[in-house]
C-alpha positions in Angstrom: 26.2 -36.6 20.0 23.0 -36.8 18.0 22.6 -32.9 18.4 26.0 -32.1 17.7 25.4 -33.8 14.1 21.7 -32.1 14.1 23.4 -28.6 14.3 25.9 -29.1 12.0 23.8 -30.5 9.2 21.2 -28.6 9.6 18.5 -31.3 10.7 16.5 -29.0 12.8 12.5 -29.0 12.2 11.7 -25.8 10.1 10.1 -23.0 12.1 6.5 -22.6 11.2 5.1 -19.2 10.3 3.0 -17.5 13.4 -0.7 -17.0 12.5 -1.4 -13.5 11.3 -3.0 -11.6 13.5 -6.5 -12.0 13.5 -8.3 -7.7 13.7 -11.8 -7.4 15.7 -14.6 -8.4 13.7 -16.9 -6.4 11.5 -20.2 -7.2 11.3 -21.6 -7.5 7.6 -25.9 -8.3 6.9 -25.7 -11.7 9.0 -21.9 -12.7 8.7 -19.1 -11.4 10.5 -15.7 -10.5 8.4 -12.5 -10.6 10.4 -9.1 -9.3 8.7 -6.0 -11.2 8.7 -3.2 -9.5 6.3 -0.5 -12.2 5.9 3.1 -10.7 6.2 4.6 -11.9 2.5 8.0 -12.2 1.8 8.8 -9.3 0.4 7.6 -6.8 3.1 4.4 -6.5 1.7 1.2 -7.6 3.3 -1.1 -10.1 1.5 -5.2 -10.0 1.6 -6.4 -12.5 4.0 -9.2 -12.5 5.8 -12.4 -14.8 7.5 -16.0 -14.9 6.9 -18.1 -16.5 10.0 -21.7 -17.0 10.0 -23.1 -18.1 13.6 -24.5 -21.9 12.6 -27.4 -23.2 15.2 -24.7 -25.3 17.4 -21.1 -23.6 16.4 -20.0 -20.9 14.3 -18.8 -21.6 10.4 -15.5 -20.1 9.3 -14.5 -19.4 5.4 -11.0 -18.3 4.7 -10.1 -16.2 1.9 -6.8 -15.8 1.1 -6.1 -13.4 -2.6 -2.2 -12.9 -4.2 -3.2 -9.1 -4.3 -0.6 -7.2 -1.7 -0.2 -3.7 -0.2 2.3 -1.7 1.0 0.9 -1.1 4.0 -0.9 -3.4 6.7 -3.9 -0.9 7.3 -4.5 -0.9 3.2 -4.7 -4.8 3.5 -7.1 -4.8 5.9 -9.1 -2.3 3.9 -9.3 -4.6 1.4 -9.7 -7.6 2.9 -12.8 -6.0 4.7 -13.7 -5.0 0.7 -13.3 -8.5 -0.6 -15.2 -10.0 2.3 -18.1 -8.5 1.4 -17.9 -9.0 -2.0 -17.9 -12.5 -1.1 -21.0 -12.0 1.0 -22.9 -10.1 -1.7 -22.0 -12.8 -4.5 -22.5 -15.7 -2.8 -24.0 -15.2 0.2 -25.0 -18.6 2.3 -23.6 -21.0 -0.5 -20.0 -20.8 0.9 -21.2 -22.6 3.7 -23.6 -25.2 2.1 -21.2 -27.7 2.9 -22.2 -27.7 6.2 -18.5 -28.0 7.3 -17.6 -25.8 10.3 -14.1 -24.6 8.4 -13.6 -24.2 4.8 -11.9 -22.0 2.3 -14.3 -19.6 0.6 
């Protein structure tokens, strides 16, 4: 009976977004930047993307995440790549003086 009220008012769980697809890494001076355009609602594809420097007992992650969008996944992951090392080149190891092994950049 419970479901039969669930279903009629709408009481199910909201489906959560899949990851976005993670592309192969490229390496950058010591880091490694890995694109991950984000699908937005409009059919565009938001910059996204992960910078990971190898730490001495597991790897650090930084996400980066911008509200710039492109028409087209591959242009995304252009400049996600872009972005990522402008990142690198600005701030280099301070993203990761935190010491934590995830973080947003």
């Amino acid at each position: 009976m419970t479901s039969f009220f669930s279903k009629l008012f709408g009481s199910r769980p909201p489906k959560e977004a899949p990851a976005p697809k993670r592309e192969d890494p490229v390496s950058y001076n010591d880091y490694s930047i890995i694109s991950a355009p984000e699908k937005a609602d409009d059919g565009s594809w938001r910059l996204s993307g992960v910078i990971v420097k190898e730490g001495e007992s597991t790897p650090m992650e930084r996400t980066y995440v911008r509200v710039d969008t492109f028409t087209t996944r591959e242009e995304a992951i252009d400049f996600t790549l872009r972005k990522g090392k402008q990142i690198i080149d600005q701030q280099g190891d301070q993203i990761f003086t935190s010491g934590e092994p995830t973080g947003r950049a």
